[in-house]
C-alpha positions in Angstrom: 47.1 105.9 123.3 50.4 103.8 123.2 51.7 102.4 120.1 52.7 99.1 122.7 50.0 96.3 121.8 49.4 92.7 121.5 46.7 91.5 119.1 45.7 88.2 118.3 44.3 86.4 115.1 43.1 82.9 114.5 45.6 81.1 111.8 43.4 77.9 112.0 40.3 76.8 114.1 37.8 73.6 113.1 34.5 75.4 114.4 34.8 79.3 114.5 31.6 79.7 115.9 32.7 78.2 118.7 35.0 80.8 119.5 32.8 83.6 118.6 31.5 84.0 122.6 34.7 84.1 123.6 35.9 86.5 121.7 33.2 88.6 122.6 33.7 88.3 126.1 36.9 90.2 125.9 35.4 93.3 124.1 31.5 92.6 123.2 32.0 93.3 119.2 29.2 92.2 117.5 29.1 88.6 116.2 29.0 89.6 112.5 32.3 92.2 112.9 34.2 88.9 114.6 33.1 86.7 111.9 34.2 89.2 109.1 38.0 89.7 111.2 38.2 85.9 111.0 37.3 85.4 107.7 39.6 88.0 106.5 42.2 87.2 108.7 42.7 90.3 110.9 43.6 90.9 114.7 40.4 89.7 116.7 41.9 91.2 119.9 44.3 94.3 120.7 45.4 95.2 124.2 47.0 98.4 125.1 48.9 96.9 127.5 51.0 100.1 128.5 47.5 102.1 128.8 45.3 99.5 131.0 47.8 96.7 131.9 44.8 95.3 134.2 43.4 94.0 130.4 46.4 91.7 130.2 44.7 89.4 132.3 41.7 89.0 130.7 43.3 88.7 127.3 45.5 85.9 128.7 42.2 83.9 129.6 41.4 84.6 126.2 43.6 83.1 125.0 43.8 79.9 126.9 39.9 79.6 126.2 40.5 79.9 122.1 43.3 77.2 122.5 41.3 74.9 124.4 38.7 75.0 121.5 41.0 74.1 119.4 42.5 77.3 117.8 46.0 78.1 115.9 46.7 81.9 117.2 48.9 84.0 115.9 50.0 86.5 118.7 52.0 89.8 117.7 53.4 92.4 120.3 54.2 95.7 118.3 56.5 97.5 120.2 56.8 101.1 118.2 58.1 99.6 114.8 58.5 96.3 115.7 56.7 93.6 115.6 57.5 90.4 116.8 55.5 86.7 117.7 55.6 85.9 120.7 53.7 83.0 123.0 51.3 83.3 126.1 54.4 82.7 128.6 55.5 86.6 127.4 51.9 87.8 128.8 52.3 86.0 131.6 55.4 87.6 132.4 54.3 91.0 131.5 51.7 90.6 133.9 54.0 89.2 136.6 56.3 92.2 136.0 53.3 94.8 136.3 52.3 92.6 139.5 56.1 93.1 140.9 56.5 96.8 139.8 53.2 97.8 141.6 54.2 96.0 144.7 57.4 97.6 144.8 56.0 100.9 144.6 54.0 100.3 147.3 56.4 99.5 149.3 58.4 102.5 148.7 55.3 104.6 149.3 54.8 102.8 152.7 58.8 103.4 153.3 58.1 106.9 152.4 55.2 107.2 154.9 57.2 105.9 157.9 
């Protein structure tokens, strides 16, 4: 597995429950692991992005869901040693560059066929 990931914790949220189904939704933990992560302040979602850049896009609507409740995220990409905090708009790019890099390859592989 790649050391290139994106996880997510809640800084500050009125009603955590609330955000407990959502959170779920992304990878089905059970409700009393999430509320222990919370509580103690860890990452409530990783993504592997180099390994299955298909789950950017679900942890994008994630993401947007947990904010539209109401919740202060923290989101870290850790590239090898490095981390750094970054804001939705970077997964929406890395998703538009996966988008752009798999249509290109198609493209050459049509070229190639022809």
């Amino acid at each position: 597995m790649s050391s290139n990931r994106i996880d997510v914790r809640i800084l500050n949220a009125e009603n955590t429950n609330s955000l407990i189904s959502i959170i779920r939704k992304y990878d089905g933990e059970p409700i009393s692991e999430i509320k222990k992560k919370i509580s103690e302040g860890r990452s409530i979602l990783t993504c592997y992005y180099v390994d299955d850049p298909d789950k950017l896009t679900s942890l994008l609507r994630v993401i947007e869901s947990l904010e539209q409740k109401g919740a202060k995220l923290e989101i870290v990409q850790k590239i090898r040693n490095t981390n750094r905090v970054i804001d939705p708009n970077i997964i929406k790019n890395l998703i538009d560059r996966d988008r752009l890099i798999a249509e290109q390859l198609q493209e050459y592989d049509d070229n190639m066929e022809d």
